[in-house]
KOLLUMKOL-322956 format. One record per residue: residue number from 1; x, y, z of N, C-alpha, C in turn. Coordinates in pm, whole numbers, always signed. Layout:
BEGIN
NUM, X, Y, Z, X, Y, Z, X, Y, Z;
...
***
This chain:
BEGIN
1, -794, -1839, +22, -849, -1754, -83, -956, -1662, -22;
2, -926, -1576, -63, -1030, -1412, -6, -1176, -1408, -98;
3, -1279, -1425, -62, -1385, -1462, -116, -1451, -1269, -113;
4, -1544, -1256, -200, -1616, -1070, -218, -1722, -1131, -136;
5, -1756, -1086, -24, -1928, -1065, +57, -1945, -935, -11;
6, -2067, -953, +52, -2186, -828, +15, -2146, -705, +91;
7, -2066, -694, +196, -1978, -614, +245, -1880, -590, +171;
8, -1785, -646, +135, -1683, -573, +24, -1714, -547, -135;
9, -1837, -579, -186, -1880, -514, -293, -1935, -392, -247;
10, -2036, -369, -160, -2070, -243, -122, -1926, -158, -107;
11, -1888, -176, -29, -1772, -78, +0, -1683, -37, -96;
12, -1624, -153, -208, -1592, -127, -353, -1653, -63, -427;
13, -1811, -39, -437, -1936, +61, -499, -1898, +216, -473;
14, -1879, +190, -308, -1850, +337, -222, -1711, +387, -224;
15, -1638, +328, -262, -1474, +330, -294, -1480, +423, -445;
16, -1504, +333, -529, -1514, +369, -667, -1614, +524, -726;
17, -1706, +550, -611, -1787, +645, -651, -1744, +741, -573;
18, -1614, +746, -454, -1562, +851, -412, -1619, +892, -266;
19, -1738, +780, -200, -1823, +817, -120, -1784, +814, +61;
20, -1654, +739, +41, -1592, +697, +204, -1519, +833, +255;
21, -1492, +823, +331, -1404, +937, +406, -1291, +880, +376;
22, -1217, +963, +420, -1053, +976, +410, -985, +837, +487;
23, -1091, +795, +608, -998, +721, +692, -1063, +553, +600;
24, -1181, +574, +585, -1247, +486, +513, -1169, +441, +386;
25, -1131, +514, +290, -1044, +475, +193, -953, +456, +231;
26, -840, +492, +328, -735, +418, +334, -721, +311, +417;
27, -869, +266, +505, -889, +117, +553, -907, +30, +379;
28, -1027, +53, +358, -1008, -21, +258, -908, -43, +100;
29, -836, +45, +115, -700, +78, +24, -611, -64, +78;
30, -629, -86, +205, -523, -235, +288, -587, -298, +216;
31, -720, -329, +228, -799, -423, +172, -736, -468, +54;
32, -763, -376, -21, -713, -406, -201, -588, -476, -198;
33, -500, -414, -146, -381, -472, -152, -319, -593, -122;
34, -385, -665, -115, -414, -801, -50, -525, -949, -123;
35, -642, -855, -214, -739, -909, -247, -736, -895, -416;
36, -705, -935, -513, -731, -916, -663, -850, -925, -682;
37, -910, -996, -668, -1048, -1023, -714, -1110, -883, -688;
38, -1071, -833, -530, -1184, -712, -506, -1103, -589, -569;
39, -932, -589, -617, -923, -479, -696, -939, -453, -850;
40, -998, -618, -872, -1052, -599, -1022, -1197, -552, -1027;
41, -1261, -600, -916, -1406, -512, -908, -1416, -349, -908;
42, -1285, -343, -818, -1303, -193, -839, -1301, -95, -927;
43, -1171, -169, -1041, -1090, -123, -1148, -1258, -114, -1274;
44, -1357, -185, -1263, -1462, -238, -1349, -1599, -111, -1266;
45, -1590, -87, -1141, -1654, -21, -1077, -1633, +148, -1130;
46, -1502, +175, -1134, -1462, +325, -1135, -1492, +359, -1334;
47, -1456, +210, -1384, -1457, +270, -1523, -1614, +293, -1557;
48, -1701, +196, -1490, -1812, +209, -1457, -1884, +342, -1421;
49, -1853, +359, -1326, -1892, +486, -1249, -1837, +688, -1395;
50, -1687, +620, -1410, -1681, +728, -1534, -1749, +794, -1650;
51, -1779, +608, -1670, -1922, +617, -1862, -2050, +651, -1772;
52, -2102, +647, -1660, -2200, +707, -1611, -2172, +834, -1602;
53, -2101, +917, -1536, -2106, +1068, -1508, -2074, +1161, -1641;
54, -1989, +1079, -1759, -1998, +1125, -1850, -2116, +1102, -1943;
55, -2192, +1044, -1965, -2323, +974, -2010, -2442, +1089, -1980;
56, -2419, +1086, -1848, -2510, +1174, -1762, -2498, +1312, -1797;
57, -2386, +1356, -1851, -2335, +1448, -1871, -2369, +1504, -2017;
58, -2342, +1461, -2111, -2332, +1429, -2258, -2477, +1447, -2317;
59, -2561, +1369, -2278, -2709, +1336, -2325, -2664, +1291, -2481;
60, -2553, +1200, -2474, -2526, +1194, -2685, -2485, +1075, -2666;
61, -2398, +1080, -2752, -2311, +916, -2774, -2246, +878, -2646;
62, -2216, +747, -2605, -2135, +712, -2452, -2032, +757, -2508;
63, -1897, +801, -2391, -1776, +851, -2419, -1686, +748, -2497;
64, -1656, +731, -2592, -1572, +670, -2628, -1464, +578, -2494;
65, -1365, +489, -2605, -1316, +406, -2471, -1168, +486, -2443;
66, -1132, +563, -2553, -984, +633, -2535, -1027, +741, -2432;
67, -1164, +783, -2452, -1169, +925, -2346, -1194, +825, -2198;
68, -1253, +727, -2191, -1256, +659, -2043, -1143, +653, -1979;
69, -1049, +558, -2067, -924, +512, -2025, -848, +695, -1998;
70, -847, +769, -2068, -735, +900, -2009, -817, +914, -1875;
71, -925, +959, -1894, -988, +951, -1727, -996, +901, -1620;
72, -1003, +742, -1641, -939, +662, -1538, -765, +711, -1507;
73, -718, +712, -1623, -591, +735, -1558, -556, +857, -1509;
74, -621, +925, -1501, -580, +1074, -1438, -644, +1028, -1305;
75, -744, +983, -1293, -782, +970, -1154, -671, +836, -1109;
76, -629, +751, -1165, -529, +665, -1024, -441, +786, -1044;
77, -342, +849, -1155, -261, +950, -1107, -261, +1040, -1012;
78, -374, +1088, -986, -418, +1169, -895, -298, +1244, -773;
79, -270, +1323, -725, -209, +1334, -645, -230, +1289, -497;
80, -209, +1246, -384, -299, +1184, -262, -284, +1377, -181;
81, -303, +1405, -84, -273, +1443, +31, -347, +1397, +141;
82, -287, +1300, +172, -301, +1264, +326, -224, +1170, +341;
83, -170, +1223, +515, -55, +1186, +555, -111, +1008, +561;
84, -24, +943, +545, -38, +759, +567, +12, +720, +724;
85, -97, +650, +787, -95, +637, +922, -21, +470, +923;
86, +8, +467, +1007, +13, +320, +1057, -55, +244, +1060;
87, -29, +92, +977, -144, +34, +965, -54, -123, +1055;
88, -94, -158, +1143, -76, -341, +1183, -202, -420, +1146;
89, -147, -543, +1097, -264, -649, +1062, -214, -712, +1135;
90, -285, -833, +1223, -281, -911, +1348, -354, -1002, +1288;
91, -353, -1143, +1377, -391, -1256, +1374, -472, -1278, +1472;
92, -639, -1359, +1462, -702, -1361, +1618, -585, -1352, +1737;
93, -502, -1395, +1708, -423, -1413, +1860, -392, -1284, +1900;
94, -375, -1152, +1775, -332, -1028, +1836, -171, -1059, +1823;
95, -135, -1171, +1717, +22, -1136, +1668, +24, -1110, +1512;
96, +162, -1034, +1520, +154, -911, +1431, +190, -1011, +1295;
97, +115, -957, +1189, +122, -1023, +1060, +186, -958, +965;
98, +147, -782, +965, +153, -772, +858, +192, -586, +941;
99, +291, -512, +846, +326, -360, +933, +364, -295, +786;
100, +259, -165, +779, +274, -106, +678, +448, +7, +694;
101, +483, +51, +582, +602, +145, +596, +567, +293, +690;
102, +461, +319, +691, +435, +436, +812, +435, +382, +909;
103, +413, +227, +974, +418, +233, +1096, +579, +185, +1139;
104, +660, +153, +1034, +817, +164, +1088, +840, +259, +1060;
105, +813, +361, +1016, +873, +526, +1006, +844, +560, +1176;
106, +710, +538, +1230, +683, +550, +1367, +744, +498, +1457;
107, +716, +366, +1459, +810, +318, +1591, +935, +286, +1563;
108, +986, +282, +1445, +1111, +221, +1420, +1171, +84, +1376;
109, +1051, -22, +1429, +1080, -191, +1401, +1049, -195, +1261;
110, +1109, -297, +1186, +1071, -364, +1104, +984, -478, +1087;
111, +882, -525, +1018, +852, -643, +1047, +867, -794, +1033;
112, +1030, -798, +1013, +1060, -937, +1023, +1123, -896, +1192;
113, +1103, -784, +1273, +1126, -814, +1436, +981, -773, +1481;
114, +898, -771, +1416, +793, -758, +1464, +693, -903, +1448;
115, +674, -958, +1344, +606, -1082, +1299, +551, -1168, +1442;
116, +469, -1235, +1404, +469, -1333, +1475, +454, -1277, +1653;
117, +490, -1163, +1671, +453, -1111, +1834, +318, -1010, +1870;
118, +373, -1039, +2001, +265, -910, +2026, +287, -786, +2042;
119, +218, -610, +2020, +289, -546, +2002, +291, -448, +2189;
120, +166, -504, +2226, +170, -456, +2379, +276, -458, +2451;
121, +344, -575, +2484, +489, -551, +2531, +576, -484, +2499;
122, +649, -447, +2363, +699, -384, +2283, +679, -251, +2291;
123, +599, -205, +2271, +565, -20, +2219, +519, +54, +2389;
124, +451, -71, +2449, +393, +28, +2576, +494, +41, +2694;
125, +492, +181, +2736, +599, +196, +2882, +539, +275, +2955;
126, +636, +308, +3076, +531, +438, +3177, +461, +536, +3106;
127, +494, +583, +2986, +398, +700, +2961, +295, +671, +2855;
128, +279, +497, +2837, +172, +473, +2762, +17, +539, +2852;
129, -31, +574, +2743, -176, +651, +2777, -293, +485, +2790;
130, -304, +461, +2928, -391, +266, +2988, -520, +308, +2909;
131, -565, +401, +2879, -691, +395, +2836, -707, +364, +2663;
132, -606, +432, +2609, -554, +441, +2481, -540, +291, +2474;
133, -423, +233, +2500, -424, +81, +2523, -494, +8, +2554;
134, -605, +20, +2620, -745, -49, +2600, -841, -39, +2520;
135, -838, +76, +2496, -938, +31, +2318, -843, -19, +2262;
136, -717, -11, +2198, -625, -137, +2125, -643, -250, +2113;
137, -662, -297, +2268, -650, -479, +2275, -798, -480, +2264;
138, -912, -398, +2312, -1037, -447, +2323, -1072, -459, +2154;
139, -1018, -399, +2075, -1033, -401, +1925, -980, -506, +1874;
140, -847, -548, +1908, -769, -711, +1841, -867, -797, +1879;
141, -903, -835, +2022, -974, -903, +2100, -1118, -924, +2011;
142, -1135, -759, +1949, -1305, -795, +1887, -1313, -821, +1722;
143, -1175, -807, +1686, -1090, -840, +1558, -1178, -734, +1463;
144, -1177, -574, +1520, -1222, -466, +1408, -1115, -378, +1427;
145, -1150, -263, +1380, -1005, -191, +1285, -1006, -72, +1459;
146, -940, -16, +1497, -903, +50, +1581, -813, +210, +1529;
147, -827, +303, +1500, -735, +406, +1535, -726, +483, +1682;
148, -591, +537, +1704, -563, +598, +1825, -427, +661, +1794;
149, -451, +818, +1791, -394, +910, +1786, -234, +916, +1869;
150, -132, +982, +1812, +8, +962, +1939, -58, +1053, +1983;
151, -3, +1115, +2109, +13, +1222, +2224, +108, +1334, +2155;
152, -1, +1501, +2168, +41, +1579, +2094, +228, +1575, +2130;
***
């Protein structure tokens, strides 16, 4: 069971009020997807955050709950633009748990041939970039989030 620290309420605060970057929300977007508890905080955070800016706004009565709810829902409707990167979740050991659908659009595996391995053997060959591949493993190794760009 996935327990909320004081780290993933903050970041749910900063989620909900729009305040992360681009790469920031879609780290913690994995998060959610995985955690109920922290996407019911959020869901309580944003409606939150709405009756404030309208409140703030208004100087009158709080917005009613029909005008919250259309508002919330226009914002999950929202349109995204940004492209969805590859995401692997790993196990201390640095075997693969979990492979979002952009990262088999990328390399091609699925992850019932990916599960359970490692992905260093697999993906790297002569024209892997050794430096690129070392922040990789030095990141599994330090079990935090890593991006690294393909080669134009």
């Amino acid at each position: 069971m996935l327990v909320l620290t004081d780290q993933l309420e903050e970041q749910a605060a900063l989620y909900a009020s729009g305040a992360l970057t681009a790469m920031e929300r879609t780290q913690f977007e994995l998060v959610l997807r995985f955690h109920e508890e922290l996407r019911t905080l959020v869901r309580s955070l944003e409606s939150a955050t709405v009756a404030a800016i309208l409140a703030s706004q208004q100087r009158g009565l709080p917005p009613s709950l029909a005008f919250k709810t259309r508002l919330l829902s226009m914002i999950e409707n929202r349109p995204q633009h940004t492209v969805e990167e590859g995401f692997v979740m790993a196990d201390p050991e640095g075997l693969v748990q979990w492979i979002n659908p952009a990262f088999t659009a990328m390399c091609g595996y699925e992850l019932d041939e990916l599960k359970g391995r490692k992905l260093g053997p697999i993906l790297q060959g002569e024209l892997t970039d050794r430096i690129a591949a070392a922040r990789v493993r030095d990141a599994v190794h330090a079990r935090r989030p890593c991006t690294e760009a393909s080669p134009a």
